[in-house]
N, C-alpha and C positions, 0 to 999 in steps of 0.2 A: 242108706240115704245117699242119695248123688250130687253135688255141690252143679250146680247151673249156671251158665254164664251174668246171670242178673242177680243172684246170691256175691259173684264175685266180686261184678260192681258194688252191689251196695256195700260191702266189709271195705273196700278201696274208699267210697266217699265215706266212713265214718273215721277209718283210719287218719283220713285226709283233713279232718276236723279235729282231731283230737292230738295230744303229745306223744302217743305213742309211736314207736318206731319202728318196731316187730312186730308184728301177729303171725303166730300159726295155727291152723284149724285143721285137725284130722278127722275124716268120716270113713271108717271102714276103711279101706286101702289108698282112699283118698288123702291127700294132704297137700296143702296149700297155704305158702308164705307168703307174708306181706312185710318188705321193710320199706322204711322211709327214708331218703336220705337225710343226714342232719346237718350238712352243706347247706346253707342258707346266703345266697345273695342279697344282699342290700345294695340296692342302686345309689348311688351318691351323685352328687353334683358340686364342681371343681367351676370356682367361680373367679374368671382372671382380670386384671384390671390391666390396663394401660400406667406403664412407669412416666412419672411425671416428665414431660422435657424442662430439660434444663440447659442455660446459655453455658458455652464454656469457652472461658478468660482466652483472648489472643494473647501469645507468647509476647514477652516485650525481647528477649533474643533474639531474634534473625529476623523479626521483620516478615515471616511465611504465616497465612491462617495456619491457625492447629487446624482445622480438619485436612487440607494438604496433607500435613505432616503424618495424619492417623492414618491416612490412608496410602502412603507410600513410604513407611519409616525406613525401610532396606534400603532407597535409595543413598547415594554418598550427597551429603550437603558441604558444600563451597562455605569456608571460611572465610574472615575477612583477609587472612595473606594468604590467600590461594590456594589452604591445603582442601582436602576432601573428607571425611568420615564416609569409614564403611562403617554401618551401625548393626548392630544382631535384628535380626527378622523376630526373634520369640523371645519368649524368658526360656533359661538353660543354663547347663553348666557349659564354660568357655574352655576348649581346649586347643592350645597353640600347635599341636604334633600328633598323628595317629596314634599313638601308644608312648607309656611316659620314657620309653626308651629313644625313642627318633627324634631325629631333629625337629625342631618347626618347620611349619608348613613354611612362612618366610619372617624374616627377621627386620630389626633397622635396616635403613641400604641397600634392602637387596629391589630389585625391580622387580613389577608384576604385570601380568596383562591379562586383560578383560576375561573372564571365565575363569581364571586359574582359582583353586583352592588355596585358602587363605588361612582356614581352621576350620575347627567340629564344634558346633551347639547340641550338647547332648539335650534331649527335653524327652521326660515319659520314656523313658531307656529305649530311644533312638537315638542313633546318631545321626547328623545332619550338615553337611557337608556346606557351607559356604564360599560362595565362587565370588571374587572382584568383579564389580560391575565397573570398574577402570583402570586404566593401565596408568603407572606412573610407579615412583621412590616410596616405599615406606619410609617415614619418617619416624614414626610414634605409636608404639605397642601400647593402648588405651587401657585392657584388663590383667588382669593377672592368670595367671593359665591353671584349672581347677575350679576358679572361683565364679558365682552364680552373677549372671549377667540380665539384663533387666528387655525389655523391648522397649527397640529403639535406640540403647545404650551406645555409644561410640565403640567399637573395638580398635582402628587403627587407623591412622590419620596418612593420606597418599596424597605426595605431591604429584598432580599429574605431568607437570610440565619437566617432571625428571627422571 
């Protein structure tokens, strides 16, 4: 007996109706498999909503919208006797020195100018190099060196005018 292209079909559409997963038919030196995959997609549908807006409180501090402040936190903000904050750009660990053996990057005292590195915010095992957006006196080492710093947080307070 000879298995025919239209014999073939029809065992494919009963296969295709039924649970089974394997057939094999032998006729004489013929033999012909049929498997089915048992991979089954299920199509889903992912239903998203809009997160409600919500008003958020003006700082009664300094007198700047919060949205200013969210969206330029790296910059240095003017105190009221004319120092400066550099504030950390991300959450991270703060570190004052490349490796715990060197010195800090700068100290109280010492002067700094615009671009220089100031310290490393490690975040996601990078490190990240923060550079003074102004030149003037360190005054005030705001964190502690190791310890986890927040966005936005103050690191070190610059008198510009010294």
């Amino acid at each position: 007996m000879k298995i025919d292209l239209d014999q073939i079909r029809d065992l494919l559409a009963v296969v295709s109706q039924t649970d089974i997963t394997e057939l094999t038919i032998e006729s004489g030196d013929q033999k012909i498999t049929v498997k089915k995959s048992t991979t089954t997609y299920i199509p889903t549908t992912v239903e998203v909503q809009a997160a409600p807006q919500i008003a958020l409180p003006k700082p009664a501090f300094d007198g700047e919208p919060l949205k200013q402040q969210l969206e330029s936190p790296v910059e240095e903000k003017a105190s009221s006797n004319g120092l400066v904050s550099i504030a950390s750009p991300m959450v991270g660990t703060f570190y004052r020195s490349p490796s715990p053996t060197a010195p800090p990057f700068v100290d109280v005292g010492d002067r700094i100018a615009s671009g220089q590195t100031v310290c490393i915010i490690e975040a996601m095992k990078l490190m990240n190099d923060l550079p003074a957006e102004i030149s003037g006196r360190i005054v005030q080492v705001c964190a502690e060196n190791g310890t986890t710093v927040e966005y936005g947080q103050p690191l070190f307070m610059v008198d510009p005018r010294g």
